[in-house]
ChimeraX commands (.cxc) that place a marker at each C-alpha (Angstrom):
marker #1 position -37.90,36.44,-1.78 radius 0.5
marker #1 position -35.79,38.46,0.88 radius 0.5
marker #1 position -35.75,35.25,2.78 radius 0.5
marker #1 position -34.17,33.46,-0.15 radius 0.5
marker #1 position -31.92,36.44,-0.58 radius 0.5
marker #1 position -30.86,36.39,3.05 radius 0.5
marker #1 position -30.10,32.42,3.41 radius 0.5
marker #1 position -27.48,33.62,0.18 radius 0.5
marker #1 position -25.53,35.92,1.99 radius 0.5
marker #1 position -25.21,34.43,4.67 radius 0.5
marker #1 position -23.05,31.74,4.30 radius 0.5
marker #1 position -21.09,34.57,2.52 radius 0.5
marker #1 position -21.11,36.88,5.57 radius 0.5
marker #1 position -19.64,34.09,8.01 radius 0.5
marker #1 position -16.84,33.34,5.55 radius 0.5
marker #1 position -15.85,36.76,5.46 radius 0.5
marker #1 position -15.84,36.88,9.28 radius 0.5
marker #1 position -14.28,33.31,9.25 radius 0.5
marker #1 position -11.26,34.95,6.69 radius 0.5
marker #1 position -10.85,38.52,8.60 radius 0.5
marker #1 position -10.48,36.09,12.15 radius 0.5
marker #1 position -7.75,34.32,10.18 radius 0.5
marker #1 position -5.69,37.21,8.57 radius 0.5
marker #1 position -5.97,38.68,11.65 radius 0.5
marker #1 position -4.06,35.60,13.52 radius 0.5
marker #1 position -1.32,35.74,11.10 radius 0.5
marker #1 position -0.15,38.85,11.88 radius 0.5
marker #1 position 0.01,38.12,15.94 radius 0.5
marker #1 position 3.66,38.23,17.27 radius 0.5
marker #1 position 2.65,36.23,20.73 radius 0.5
marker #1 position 3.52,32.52,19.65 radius 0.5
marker #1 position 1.49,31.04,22.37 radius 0.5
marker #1 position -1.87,32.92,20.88 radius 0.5
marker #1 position -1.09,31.77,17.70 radius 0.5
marker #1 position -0.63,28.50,18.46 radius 0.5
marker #1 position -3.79,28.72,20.40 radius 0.5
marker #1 position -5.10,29.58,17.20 radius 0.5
marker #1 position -3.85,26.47,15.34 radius 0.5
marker #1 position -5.47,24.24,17.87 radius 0.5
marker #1 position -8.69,25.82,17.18 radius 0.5
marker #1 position -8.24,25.76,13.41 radius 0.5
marker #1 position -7.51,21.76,13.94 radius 0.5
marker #1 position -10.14,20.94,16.01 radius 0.5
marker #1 position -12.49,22.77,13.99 radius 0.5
marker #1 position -10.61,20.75,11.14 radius 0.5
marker #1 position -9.60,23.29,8.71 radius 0.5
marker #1 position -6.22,21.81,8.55 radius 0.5
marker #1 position -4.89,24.21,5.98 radius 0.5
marker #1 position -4.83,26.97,8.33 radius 0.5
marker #1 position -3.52,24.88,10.64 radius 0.5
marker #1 position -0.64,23.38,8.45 radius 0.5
marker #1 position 0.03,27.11,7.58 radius 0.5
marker #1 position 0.42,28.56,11.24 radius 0.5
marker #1 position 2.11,25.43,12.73 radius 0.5
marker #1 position 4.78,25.49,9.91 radius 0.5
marker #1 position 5.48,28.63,11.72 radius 0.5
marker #1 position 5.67,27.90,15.10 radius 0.5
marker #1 position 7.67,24.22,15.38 radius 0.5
marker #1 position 11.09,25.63,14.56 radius 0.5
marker #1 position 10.15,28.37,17.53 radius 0.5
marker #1 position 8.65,25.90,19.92 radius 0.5
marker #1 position 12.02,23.18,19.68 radius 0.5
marker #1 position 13.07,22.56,23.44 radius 0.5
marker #1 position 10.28,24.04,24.89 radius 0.5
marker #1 position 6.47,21.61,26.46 radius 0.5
marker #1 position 5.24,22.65,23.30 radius 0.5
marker #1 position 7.40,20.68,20.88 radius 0.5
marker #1 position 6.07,17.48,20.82 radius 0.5
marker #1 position 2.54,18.47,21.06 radius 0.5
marker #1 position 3.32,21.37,17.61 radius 0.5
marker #1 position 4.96,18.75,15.55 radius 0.5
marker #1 position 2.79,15.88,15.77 radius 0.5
marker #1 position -0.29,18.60,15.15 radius 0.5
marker #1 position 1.60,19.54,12.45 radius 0.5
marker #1 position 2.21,16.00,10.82 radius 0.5
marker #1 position -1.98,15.80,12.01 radius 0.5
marker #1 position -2.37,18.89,9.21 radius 0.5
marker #1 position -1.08,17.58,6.43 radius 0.5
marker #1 position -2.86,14.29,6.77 radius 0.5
marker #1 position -6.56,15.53,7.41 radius 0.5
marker #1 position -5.32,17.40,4.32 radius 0.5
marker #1 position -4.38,14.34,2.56 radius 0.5
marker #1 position -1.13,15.26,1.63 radius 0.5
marker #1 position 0.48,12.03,3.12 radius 0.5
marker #1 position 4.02,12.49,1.51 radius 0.5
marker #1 position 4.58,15.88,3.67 radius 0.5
marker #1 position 2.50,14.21,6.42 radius 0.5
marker #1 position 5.12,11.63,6.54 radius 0.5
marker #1 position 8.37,14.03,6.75 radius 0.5
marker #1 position 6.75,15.10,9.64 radius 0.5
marker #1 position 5.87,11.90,11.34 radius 0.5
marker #1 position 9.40,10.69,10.81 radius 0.5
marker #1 position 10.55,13.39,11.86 radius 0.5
marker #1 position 8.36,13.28,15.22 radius 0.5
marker #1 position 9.11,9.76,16.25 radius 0.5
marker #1 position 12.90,9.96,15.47 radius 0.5
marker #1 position 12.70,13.29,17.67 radius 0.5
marker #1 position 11.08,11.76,20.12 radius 0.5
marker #1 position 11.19,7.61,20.01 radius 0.5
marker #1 position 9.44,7.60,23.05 radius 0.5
marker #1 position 7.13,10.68,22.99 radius 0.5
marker #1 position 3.64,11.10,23.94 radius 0.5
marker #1 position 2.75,10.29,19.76 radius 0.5
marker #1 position 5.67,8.14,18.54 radius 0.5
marker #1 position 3.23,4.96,18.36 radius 0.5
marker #1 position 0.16,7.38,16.59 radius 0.5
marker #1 position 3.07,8.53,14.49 radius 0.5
marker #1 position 4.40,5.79,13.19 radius 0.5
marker #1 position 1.05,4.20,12.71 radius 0.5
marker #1 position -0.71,6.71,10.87 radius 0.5
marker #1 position 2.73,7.30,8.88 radius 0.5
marker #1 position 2.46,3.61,7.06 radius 0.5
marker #1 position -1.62,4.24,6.88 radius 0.5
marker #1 position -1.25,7.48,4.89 radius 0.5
marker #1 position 0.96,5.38,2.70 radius 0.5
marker #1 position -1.46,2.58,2.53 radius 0.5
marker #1 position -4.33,5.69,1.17 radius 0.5
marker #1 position -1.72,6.22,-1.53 radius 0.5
marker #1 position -0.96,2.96,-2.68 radius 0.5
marker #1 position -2.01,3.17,-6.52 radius 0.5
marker #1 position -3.98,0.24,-8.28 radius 0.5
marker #1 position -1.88,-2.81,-8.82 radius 0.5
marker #1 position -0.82,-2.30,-12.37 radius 0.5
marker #1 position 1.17,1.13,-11.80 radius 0.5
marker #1 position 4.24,1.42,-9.60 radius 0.5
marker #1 position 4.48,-0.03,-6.12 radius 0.5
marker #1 position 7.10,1.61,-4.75 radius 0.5
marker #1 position 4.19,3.56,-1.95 radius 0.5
marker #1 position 2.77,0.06,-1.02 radius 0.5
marker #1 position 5.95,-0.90,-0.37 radius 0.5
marker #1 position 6.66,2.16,1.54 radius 0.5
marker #1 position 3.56,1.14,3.49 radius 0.5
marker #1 position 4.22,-2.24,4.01 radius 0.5
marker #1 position 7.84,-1.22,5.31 radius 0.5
marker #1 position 6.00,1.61,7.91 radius 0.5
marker #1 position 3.16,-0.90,9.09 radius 0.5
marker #1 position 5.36,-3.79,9.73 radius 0.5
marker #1 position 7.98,-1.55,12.05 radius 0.5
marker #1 position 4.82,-0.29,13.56 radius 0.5
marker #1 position 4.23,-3.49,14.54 radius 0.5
marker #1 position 7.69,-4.24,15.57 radius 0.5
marker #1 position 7.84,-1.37,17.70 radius 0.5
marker #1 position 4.45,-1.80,19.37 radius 0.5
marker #1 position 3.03,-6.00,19.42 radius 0.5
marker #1 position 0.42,-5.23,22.02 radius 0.5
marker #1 position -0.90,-1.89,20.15 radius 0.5
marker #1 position -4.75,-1.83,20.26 radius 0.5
marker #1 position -4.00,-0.90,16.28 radius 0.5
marker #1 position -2.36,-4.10,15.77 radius 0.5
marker #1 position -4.95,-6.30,14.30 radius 0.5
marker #1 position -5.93,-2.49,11.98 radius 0.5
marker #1 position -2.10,-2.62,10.77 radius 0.5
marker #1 position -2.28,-6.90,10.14 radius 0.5
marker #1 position -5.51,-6.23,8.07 radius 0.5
marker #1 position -4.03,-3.05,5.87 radius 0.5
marker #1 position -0.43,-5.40,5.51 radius 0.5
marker #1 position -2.62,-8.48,3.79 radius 0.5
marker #1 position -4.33,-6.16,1.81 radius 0.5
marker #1 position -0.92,-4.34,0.37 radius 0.5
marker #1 position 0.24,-7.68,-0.02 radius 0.5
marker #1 position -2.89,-8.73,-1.89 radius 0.5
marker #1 position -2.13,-5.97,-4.60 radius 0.5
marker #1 position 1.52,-7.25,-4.45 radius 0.5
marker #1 position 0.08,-10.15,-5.22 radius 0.5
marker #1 position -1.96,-9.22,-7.70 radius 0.5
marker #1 position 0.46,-7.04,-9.28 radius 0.5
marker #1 position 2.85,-10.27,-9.91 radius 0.5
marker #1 position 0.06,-12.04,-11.12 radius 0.5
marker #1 position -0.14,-9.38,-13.83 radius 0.5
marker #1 position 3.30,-9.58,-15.18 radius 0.5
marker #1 position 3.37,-13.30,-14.77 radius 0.5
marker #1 position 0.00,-13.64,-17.11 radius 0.5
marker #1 position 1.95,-11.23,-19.24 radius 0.5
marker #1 position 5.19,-13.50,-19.47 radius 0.5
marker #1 position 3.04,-16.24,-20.71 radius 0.5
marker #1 position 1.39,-13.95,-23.40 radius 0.5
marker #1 position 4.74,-13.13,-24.74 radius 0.5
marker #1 position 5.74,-16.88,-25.06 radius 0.5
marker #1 position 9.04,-17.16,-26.71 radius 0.5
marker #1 position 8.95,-13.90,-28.04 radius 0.5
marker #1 position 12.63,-11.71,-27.35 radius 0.5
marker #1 position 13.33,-15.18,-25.57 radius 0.5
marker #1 position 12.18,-17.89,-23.19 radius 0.5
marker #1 position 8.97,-16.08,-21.08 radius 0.5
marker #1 position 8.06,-18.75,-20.04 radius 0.5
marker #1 position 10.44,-19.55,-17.94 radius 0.5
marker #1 position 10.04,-15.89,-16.86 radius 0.5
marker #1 position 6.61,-16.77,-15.75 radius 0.5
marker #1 position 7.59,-19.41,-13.93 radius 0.5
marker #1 position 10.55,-18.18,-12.03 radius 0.5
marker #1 position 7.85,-14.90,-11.29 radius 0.5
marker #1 position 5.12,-17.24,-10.61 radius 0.5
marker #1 position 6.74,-19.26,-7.86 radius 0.5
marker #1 position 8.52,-16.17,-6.03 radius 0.5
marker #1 position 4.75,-14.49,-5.45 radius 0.5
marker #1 position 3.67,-18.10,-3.69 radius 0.5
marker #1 position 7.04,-17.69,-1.52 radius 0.5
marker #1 position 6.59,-14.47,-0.91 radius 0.5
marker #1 position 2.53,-14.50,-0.44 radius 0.5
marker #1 position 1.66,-18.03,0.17 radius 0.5
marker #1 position -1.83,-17.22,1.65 radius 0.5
marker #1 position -2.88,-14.71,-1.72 radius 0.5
marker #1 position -6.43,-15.52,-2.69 radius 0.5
marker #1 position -4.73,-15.47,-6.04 radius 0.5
marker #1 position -2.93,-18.79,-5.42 radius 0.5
marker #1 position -4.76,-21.08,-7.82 radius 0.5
marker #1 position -4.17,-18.36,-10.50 radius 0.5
marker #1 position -0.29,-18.83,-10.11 radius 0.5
marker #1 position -0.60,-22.82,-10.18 radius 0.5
marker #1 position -2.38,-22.93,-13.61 radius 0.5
marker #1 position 0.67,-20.31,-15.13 radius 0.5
marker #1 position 3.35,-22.37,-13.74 radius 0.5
marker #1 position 1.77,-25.38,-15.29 radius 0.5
marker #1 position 0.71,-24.07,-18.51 radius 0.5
marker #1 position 4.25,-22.42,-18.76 radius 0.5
marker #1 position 6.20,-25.41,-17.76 radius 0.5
marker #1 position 3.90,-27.48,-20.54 radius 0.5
marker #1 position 4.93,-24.81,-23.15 radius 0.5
marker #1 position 8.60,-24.89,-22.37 radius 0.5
marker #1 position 8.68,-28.82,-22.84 radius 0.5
marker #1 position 6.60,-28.66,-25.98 radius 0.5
marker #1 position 8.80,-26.06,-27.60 radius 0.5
marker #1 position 11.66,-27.41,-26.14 radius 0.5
marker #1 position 15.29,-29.07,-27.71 radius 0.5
marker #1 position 15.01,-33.01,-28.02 radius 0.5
marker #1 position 17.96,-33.32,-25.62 radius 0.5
marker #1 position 15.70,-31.75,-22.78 radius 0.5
marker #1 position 11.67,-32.17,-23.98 radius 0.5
marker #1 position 11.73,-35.69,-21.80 radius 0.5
marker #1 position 12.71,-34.36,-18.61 radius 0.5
marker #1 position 10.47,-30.99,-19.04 radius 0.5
marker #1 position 7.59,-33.43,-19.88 radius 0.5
marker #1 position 8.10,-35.21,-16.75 radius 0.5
marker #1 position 8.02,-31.36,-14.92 radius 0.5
marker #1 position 5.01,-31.14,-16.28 radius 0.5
marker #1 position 3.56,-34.18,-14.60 radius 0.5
marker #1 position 4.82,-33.40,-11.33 radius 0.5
marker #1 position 3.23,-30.17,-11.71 radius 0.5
marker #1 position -0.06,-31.13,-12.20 radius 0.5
marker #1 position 0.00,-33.01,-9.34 radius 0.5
marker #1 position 1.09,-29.87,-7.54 radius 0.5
marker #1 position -1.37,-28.04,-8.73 radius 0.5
marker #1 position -4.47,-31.19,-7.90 radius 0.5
marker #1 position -2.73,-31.25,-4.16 radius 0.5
marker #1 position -3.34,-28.10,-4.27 radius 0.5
marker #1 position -6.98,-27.57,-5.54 radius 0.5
marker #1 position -8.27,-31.04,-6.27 radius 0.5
marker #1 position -11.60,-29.42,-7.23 radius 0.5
marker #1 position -10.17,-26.03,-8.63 radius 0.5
marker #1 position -11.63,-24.25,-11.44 radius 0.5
marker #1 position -8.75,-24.95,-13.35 radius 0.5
marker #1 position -8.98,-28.88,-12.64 radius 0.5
marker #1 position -10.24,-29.66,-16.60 radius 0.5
marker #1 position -7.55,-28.17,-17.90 radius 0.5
marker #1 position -4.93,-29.47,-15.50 radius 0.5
marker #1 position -6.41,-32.91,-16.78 radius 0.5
marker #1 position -6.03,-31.92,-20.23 radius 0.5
marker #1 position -3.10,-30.59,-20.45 radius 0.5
marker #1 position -1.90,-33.95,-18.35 radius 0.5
marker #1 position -3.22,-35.84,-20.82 radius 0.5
marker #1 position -1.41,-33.97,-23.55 radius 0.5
marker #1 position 1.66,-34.51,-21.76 radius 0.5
marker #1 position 1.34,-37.97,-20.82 radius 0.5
marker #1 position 1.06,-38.79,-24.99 radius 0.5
marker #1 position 4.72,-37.10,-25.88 radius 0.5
marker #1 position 6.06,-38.86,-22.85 radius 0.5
marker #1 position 8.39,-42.20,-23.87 radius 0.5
marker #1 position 7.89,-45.05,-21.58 radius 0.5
marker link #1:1,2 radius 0.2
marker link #1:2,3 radius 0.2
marker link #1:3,4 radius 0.2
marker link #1:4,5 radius 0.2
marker link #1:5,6 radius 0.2
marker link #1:6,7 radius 0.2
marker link #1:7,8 radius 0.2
marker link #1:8,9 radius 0.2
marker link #1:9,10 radius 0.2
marker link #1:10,11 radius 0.2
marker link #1:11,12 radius 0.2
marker link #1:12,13 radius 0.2
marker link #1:13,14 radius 0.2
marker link #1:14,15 radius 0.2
marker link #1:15,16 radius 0.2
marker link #1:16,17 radius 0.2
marker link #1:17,18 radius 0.2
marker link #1:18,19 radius 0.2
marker link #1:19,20 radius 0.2
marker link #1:20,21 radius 0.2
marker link #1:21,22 radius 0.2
marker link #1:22,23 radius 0.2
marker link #1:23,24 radius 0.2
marker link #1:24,25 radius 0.2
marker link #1:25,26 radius 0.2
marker link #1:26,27 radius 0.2
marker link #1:27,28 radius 0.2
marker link #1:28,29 radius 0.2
marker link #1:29,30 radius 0.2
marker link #1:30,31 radius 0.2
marker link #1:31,32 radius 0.2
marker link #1:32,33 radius 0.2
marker link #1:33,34 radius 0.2
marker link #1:34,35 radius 0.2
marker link #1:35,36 radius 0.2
marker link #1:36,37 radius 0.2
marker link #1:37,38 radius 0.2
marker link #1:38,39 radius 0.2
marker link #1:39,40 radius 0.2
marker link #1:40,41 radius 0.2
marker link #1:41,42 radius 0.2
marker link #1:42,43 radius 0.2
marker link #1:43,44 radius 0.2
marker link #1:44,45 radius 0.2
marker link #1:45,46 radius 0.2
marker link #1:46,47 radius 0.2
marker link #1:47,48 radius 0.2
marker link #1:48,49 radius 0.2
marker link #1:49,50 radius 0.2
marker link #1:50,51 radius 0.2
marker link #1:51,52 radius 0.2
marker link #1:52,53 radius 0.2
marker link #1:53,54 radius 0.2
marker link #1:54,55 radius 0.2
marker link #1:55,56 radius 0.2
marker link #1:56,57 radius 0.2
marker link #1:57,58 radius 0.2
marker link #1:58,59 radius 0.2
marker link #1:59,60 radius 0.2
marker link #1:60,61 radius 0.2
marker link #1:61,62 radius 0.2
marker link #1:62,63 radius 0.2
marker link #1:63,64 radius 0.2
marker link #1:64,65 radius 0.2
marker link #1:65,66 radius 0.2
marker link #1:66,67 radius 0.2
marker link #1:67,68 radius 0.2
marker link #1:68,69 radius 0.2
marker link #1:69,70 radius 0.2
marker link #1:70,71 radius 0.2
marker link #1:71,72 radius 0.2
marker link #1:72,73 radius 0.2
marker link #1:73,74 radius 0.2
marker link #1:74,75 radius 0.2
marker link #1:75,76 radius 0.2
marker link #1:76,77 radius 0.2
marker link #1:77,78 radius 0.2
marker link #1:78,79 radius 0.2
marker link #1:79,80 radius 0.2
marker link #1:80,81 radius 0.2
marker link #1:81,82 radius 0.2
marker link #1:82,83 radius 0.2
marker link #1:83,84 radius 0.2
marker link #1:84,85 radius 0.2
marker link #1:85,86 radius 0.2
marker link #1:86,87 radius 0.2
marker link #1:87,88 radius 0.2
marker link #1:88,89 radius 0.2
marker link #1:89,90 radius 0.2
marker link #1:90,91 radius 0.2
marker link #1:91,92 radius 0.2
marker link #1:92,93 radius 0.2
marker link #1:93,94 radius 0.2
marker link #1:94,95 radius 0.2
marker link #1:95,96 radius 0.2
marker link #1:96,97 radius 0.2
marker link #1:97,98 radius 0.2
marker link #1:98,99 radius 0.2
marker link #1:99,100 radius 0.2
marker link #1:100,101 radius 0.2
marker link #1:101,102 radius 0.2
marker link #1:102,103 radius 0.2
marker link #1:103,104 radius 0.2
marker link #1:104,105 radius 0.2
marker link #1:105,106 radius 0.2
marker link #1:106,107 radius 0.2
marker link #1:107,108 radius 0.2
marker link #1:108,109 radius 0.2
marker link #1:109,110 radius 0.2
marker link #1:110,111 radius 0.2
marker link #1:111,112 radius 0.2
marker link #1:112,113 radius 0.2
marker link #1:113,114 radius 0.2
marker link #1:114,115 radius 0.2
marker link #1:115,116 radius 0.2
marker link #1:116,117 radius 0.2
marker link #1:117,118 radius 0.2
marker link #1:118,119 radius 0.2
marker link #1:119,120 radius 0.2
marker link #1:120,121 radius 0.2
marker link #1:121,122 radius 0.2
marker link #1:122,123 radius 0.2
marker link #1:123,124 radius 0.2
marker link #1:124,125 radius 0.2
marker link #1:125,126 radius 0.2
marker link #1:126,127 radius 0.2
marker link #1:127,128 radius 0.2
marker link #1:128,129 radius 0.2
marker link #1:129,130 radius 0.2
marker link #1:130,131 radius 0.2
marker link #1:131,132 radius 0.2
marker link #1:132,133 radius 0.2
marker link #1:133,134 radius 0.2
marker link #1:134,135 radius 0.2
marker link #1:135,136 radius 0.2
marker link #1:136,137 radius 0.2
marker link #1:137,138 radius 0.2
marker link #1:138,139 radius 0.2
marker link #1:139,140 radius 0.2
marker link #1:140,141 radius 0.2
marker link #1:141,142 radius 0.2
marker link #1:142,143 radius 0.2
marker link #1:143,144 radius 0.2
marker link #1:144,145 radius 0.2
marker link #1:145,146 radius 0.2
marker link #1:146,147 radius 0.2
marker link #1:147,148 radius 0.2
marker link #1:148,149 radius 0.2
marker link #1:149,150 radius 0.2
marker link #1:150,151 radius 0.2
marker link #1:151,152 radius 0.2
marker link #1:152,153 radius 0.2
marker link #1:153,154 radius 0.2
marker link #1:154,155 radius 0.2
marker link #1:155,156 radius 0.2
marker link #1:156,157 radius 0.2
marker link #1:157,158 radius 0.2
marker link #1:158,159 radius 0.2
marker link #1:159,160 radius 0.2
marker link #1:160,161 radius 0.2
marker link #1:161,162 radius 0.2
marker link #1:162,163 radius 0.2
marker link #1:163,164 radius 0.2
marker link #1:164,165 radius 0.2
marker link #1:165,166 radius 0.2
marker link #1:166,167 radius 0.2
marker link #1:167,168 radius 0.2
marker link #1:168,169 radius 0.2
marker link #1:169,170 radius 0.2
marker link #1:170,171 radius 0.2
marker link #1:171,172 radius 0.2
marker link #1:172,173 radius 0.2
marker link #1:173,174 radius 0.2
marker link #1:174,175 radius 0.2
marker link #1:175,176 radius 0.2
marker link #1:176,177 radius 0.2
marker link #1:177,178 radius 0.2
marker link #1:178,179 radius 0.2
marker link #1:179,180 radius 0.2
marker link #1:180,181 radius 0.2
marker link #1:181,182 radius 0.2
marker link #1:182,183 radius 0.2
marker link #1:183,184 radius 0.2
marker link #1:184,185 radius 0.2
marker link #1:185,186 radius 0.2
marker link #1:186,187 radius 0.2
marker link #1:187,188 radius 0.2
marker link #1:188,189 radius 0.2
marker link #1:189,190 radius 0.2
marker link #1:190,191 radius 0.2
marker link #1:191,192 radius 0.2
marker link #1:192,193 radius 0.2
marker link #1:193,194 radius 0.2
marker link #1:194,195 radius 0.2
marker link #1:195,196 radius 0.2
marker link #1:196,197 radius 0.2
marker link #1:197,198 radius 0.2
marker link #1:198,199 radius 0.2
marker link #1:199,200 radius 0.2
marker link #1:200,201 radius 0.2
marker link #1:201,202 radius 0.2
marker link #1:202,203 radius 0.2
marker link #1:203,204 radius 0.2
marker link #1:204,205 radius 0.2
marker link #1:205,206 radius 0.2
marker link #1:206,207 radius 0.2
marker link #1:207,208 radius 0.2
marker link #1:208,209 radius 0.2
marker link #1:209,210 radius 0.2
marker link #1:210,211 radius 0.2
marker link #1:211,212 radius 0.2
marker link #1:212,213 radius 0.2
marker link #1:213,214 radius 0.2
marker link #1:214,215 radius 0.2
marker link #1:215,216 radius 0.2
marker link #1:216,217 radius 0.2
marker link #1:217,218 radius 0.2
marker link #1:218,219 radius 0.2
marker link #1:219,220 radius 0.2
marker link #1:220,221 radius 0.2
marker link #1:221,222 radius 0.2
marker link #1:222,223 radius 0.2
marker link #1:223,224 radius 0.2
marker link #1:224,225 radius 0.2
marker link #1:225,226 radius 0.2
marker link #1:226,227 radius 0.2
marker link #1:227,228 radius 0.2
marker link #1:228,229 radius 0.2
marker link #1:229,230 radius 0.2
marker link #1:230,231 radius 0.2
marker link #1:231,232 radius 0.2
marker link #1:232,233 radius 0.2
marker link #1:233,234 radius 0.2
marker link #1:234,235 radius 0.2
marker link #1:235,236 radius 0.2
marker link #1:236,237 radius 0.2
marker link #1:237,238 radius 0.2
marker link #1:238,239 radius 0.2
marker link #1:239,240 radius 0.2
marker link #1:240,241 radius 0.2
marker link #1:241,242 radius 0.2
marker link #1:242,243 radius 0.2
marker link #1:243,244 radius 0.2
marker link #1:244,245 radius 0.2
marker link #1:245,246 radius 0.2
marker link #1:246,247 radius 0.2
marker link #1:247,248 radius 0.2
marker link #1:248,249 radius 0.2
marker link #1:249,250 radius 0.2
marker link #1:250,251 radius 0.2
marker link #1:251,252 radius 0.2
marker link #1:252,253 radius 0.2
marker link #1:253,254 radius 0.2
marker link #1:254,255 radius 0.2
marker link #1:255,256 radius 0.2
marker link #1:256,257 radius 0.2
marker link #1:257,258 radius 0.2
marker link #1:258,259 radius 0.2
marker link #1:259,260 radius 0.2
marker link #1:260,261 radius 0.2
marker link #1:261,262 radius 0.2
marker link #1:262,263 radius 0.2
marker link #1:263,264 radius 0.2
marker link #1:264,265 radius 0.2
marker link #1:265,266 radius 0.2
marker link #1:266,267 radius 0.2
marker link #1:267,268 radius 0.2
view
């Protein structure tokens, strides 16, 4: 029982040291022993305390060894914290300080990665995978031969993947409205064929084919008699778009169908 009672308070007992240690460091004057301090808290990764006595010293350490060193620390903090937004003030702020400091390739690399962690499933908003996207690929730019490169190539396909996916989405959706506020699908379409520009490699490829051609055969059937003949003849080319494409696709019975649809309201 007093064993039981002991393992308790002990835990309890090294936090209370662990706190009294750190209350303690706040108060020192001495930069340099503080900052001696935040390494330790760092390494030891409790980044909060860290964060908290960095915050302090950059502004005191600017133009002296210990500036570069602080701020990318600092930056370090707020990431093992997971706060990537503030991480990222303080990453841009470290390589446009220092473009060619001692961190300016970590910096920018793990400023576009903390992004990438952010990056919200592909229905929300994609404003932080394109933030991402943006960071990785000047990463890249600034640094071809980084030993990160093929890590920043393999996080940009996967943003682009949810891109991807995310115009998927709201080109399925364009087709479920149909005609309803107005032609959607000609909405799918035009969205459609901008995410195979834009992502021509997207495992989602096949997916886009069978909108456009479904879309295109719903235009021509619910089209005006001055224009269902040409849209018809879309349609055609289309399909054969789409069999180029995937001439054993999962969609192929359709494509067929809907070919053979087509072919029947076409006039010779």
């Amino acid at each position: 029982m007093k064993i039981k009672v002991l393992l308790y308070f002990i835990p309890l007992l090294l936090l209370n040291v662990s706190c009294g240690e750190y209350n303690k460091v706040l108060k020192i004057t001495d930069p340099v022993q503080k900052y001696s301090y935040a390494k330790k808290y760092f390494s030891e990764k409790k980044y909060d305390r860290s964060a908290t006595l960095l915050t302090e010293l950059v502004p005191l350490f600017k133009g002296t060894d210990k500036a570069e060193e602080s701020l990318y620390l600092l930056a370090q903090s707020y990431y093992g914290q997971r706060d990537y937004t503030t991480a990222s003030q303080y990453f841009t702020s470290y390589y446009n300080t220092y473009p060619k400091g001692e961190y300016a390739e970590l910096s920018r690399f793990y400023n576009g990665y903390g992004f990438y962690l952010e990056s919200p499933a592909s229905e929300l908003d994609q404003s932080t995978t394109y933030r991402a996207l943006s960071e990785l690929q000047s990463f890249l730019e600034y640094y071809p031969g980084s030993e990160r490169k093929q890590e920043a190539l393999d996080v940009i396909f996967s943003l682009q993947e949810k891109l991807a996916k995310k115009a998927l989405i709201n080109s399925q959706l364009y087709y479920n409205l149909g005609n309803y506020g107005g032609n959607n699908y000609l909405s799918c379409v035009i969205t459609a064929e901008n995410a195979l520009k834009d992502y021509p490699y997207t495992k989602y490829k096949e997916d886009f084919r069978i909108l456009i051609l479904r879309s295109k055969y719903e235009q021509a059937f619910h089209s005006v008699a001055a224009k269902e003949q040409e849209r018809f003849r879309e349609v055609v080319d289309e399909y054969y778009v789409y069999i180029g494409d995937f001439p054993v696709g999962k969609y192929r019975k359709e494509a067929e169908q809907i070919l053979s649809r087509t072919l029947s309201k076409i006039k010779s």
